[in-house]
Every structure is written in C-alpha cells, then in structure tokens.
N, C-alpha and C positions, 0 to 999 in steps of 0.2 A: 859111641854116644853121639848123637845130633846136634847142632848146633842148638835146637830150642831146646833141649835138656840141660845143653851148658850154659846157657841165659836163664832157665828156671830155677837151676841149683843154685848159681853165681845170684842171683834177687830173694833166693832163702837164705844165703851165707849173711844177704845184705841186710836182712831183715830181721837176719838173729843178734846181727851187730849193733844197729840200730835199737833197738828194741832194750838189749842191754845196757845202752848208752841211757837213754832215756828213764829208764826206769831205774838207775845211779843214782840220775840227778835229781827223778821223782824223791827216790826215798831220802838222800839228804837234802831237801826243800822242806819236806816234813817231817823230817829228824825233831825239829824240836817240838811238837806237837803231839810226840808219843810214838813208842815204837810200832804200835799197833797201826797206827793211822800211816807211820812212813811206811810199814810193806804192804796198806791198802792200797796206798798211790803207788808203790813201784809196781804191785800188781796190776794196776787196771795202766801203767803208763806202757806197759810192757804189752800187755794185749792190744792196745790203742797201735801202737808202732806197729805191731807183728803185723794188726788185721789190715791198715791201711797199705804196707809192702805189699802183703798176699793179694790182698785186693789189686792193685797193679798188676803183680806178674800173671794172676786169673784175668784181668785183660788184655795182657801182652799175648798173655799162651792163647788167647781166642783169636788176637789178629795175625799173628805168623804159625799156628795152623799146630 
C-alpha cells in the first residue's frame, strides 16, 4: 500500500471520528427539543463533518497524485 492510500485511509478514519464526535454533541444539543429533532441534527451534523474531511482528502488526493 502507498503512501497516499495510507494518508487517504488515515483522513477517512479521521473523518469517521469526527463526524461521530459532532454528531454526539449535535444530538445532545438537541436532546431537549425532541427526540425526533436531536437525530435530525446528529444526522445532518454527521454528514456536515464527514463531507467537509472527504472534501480535504478529495483535494489532498488531487495534489500528491
């Protein structure tokens, strides 16, 4: 495995972690507003996080090739 595989994998691990983190704290933010509403925010706080990392390493992966 090449090094930019182990930079793309290693900024997915980083963005699943991320992504989980955020979307914790999404849903207990809006815990008390309704259950419905805390797994809307964990959901979109989750995608927010994921697509902003992917976003990076889809520019990373475009400048070291």
């Amino acid at each position: 495995m090449s090094w930019q595989h182990k930079v793309s994998v290693g900024l997915y691990r980083i963005a699943l972690v991320v992504s989980i983190f955020f979307s914790l704290m999404a849903f207990l933010v809006f815990y008390q507003a309704g259950i419905f509403n805390a797994l809307l925010a964990a959901v979109i706080a989750f995608g927010i996080a994921f697509g902003l990392v992917a976003l990076l390493n889809w520019i990373l992966r475009g400048f070291i090739g």
